[in-house]
C-alpha positions as CSV (number, residue, x, y, z in Angstrom):
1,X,99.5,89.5,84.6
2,X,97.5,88.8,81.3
3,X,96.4,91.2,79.1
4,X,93.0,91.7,79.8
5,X,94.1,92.6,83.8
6,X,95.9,94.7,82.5
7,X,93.3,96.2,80.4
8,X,90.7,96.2,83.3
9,X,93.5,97.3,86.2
10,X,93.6,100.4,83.8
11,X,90.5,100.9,83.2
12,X,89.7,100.6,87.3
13,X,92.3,103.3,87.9
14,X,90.8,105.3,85.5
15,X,87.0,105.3,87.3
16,X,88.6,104.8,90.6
17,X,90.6,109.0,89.6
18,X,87.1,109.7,88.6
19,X,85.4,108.9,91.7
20,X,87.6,110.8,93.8
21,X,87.1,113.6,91.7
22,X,83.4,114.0,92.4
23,X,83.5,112.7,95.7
24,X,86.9,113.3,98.2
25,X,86.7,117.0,98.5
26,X,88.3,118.4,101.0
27,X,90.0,121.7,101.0
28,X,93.9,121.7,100.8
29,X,94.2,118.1,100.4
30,X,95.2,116.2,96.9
31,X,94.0,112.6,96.4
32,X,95.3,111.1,93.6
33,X,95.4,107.1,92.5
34,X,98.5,105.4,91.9
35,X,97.5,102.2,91.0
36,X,95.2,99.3,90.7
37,X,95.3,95.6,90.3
38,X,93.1,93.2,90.0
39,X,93.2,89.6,90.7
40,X,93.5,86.5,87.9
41,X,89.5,85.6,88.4
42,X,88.8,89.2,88.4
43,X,86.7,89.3,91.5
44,X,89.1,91.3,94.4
45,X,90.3,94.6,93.5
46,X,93.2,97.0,95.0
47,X,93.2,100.5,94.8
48,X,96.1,102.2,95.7
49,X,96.3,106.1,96.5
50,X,98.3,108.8,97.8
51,X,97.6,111.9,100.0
52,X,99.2,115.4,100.2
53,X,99.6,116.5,103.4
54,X,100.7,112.8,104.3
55,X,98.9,113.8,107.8
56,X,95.4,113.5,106.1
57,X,95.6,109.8,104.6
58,X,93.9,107.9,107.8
59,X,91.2,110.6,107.2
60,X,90.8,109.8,103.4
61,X,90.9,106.5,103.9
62,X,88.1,106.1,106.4
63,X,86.3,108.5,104.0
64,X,87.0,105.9,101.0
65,X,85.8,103.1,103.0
66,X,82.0,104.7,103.8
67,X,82.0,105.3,100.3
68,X,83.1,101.8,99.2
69,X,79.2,101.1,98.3
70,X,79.4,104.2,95.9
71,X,82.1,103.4,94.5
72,X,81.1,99.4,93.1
73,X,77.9,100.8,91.9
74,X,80.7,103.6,89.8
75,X,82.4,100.9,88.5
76,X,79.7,99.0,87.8
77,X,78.7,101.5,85.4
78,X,82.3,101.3,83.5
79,X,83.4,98.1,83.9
80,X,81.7,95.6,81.3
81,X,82.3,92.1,83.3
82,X,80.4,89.8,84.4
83,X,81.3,90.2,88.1
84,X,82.4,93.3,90.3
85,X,85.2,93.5,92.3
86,X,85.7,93.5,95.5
87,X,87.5,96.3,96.4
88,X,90.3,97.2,99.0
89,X,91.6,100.9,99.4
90,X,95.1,100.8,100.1
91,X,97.6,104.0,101.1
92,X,100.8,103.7,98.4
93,X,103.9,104.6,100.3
94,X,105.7,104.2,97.4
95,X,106.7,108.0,98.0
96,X,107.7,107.6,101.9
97,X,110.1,104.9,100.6
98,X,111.1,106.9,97.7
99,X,111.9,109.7,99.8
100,X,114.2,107.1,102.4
101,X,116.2,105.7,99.4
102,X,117.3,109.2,98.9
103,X,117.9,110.5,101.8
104,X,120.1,107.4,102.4
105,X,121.8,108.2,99.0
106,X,122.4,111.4,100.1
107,X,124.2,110.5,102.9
108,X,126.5,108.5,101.2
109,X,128.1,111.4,99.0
């Protein structure tokens, strides 16, 4: 990854944290971003998120995906290029395998 994808990947996880602030609220549920990349020509995008409860991501996700308009014209705003990504919201289960690594480790002691 060059340097300026990772520059903009950073800069898109910042504003993507941002957007969810102002506009996933729902009570009792954190939304958080855990990553972002962005492709070499800089025009398709990947969010990545987590949920807590785990049993409310389908339901953030379909909420994300109404607002996906909302969400380039946030960027848009922040991000100084000469194109806007694409975007795709994506549920990290980063955690979930996390979780199975250990629980597999702990059955080995």
């Amino acid at each position: 990854m060059s340097r300026r994808q990772e520059r903009i990947s950073s800069l898109l996880k910042r504003l993507a944290a941002e957007f969810f602030l102002e506009n996933i609220g729902e009570i009792g549920v954190l939304a958080s971003v855990t990553k972002a990349e962005i492709s070499a020509d800089l025009q398709n995008a990947k969010i990545f998120f987590s949920v807590l409860p785990e049993n409310r991501e389908k339901k953030i996700l379909k909420q994300l995906f109404a607002l996906k308009k909302d969400f380039r014209r946030h960027i848009s705003r922040g991000l100084k290029t000469k194109f806007i990504p694409r975007v795709i919201f994506l549920i990290d289960d980063s955690l979930e395998k996390q979780r199975k690594i250990n629980e597999a480790l702990a059955t080995l002691k």
